[in-house]
C-alpha positions in Angstrom: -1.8 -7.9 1.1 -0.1 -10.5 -0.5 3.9 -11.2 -0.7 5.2 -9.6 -3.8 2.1 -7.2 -4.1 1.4 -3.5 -4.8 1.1 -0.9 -2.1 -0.8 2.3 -3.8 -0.8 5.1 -1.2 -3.2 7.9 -2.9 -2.6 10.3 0.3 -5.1 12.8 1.9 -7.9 13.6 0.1 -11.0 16.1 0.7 -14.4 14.6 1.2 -15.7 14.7 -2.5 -12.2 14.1 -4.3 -10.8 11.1 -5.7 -7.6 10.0 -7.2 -8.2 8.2 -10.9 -6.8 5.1 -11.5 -6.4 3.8 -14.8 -5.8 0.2 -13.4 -2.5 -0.2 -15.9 -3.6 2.2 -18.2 -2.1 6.0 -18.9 -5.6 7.6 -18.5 -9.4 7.6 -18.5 -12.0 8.5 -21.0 -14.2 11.3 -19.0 -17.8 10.8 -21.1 -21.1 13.3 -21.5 -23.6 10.8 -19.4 -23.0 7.9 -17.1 -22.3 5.4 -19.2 -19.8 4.0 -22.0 -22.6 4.9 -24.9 -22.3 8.6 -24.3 -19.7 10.6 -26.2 -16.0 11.0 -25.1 -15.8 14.6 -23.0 -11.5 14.1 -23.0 -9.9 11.7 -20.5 -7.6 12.9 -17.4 -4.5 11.2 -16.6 -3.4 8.4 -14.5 -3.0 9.6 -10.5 -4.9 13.0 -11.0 -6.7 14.3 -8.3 -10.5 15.1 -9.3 -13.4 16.8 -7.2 -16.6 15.0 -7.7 -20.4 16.8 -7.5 -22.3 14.0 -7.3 -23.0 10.4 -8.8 -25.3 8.1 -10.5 -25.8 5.0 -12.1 -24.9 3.7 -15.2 -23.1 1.1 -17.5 -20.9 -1.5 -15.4 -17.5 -1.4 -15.7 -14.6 -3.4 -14.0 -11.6 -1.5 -12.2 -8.8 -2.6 -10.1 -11.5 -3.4 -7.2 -14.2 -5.8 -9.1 -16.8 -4.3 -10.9 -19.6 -1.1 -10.4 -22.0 0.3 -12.4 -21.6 3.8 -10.3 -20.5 6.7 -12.5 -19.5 10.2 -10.7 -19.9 13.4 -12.2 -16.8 15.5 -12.1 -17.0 19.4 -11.1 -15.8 20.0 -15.2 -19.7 18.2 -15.8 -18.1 15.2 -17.7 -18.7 11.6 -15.9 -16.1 8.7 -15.5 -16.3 5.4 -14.0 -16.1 4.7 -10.3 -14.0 1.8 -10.9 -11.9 3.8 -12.3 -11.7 6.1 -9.3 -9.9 5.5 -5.9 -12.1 7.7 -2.7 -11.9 5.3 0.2 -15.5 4.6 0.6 -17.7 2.0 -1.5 -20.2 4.3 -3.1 -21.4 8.4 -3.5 -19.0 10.7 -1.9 -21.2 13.2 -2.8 -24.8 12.0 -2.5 -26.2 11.0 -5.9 -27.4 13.5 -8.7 
C-alpha cells in the first residue's frame, strides 16, 4: 500500500463466492463461454456478490490485479472474467469445469 492509495475491503465471503469488480467501471458483461467471443448473457453490477461453480480457461483479460486468462462460471451458467472478480486466492475456487 502506497500513501494516497485505495483500501477495498470486500468482507467475508464463502468458499466459492466472489465479489465483482469492475476496476472503474459500473458493471461486467457475464458472456455464454469463457471468453470475450461468446455472446453477452447480461452483466451484474459493480460490488455484487456471486457464487461460482467452477472455472476454465479462456481469452485474457486485464483487471485491477494484472492480467488472467481464467474465466469462472457463475451458478446462473453465464461466465465472466476472473480479473474481473475479487476471491482472495490466485486461481479456481471451485476446481475447474
Amino acid at each position: 500500500m502506497y500513501a494516497g492509495g485505495t483500501v477495498h475491503n470486500y468482507g467475508a465471503l464463502g468458499f466459492t463466492q466472489g465479489v465483482v469488480d469492475a476496476n472503474g467501471g459500473g458493471t461486467v458483461n457475464k458472456r455464454t463461454g469463457p471468453g470475450a467471443g461468446y455472446a453477452v448473457a447480461g452483466s451484474v453490477g459493480d460490488g455484487a456478490t456471486v457464487t461460482i461453480s467452477c472455472s476454465a480457461n479462456g481469452t485474457s483479460h486485464t483487471g485491477r490485479w494484472g492480467a488472467t486468462a481464467l474465466w469462472n462460471r457463475l451458478s446462473d451458467g453465464a461466465w465472466v472474467s476472473d480479473a474481473f472478480l475479487w476471491t482472495g486466492v490466485n486461481g479456481p475456487v471451485n476446481g475447474y469445469c
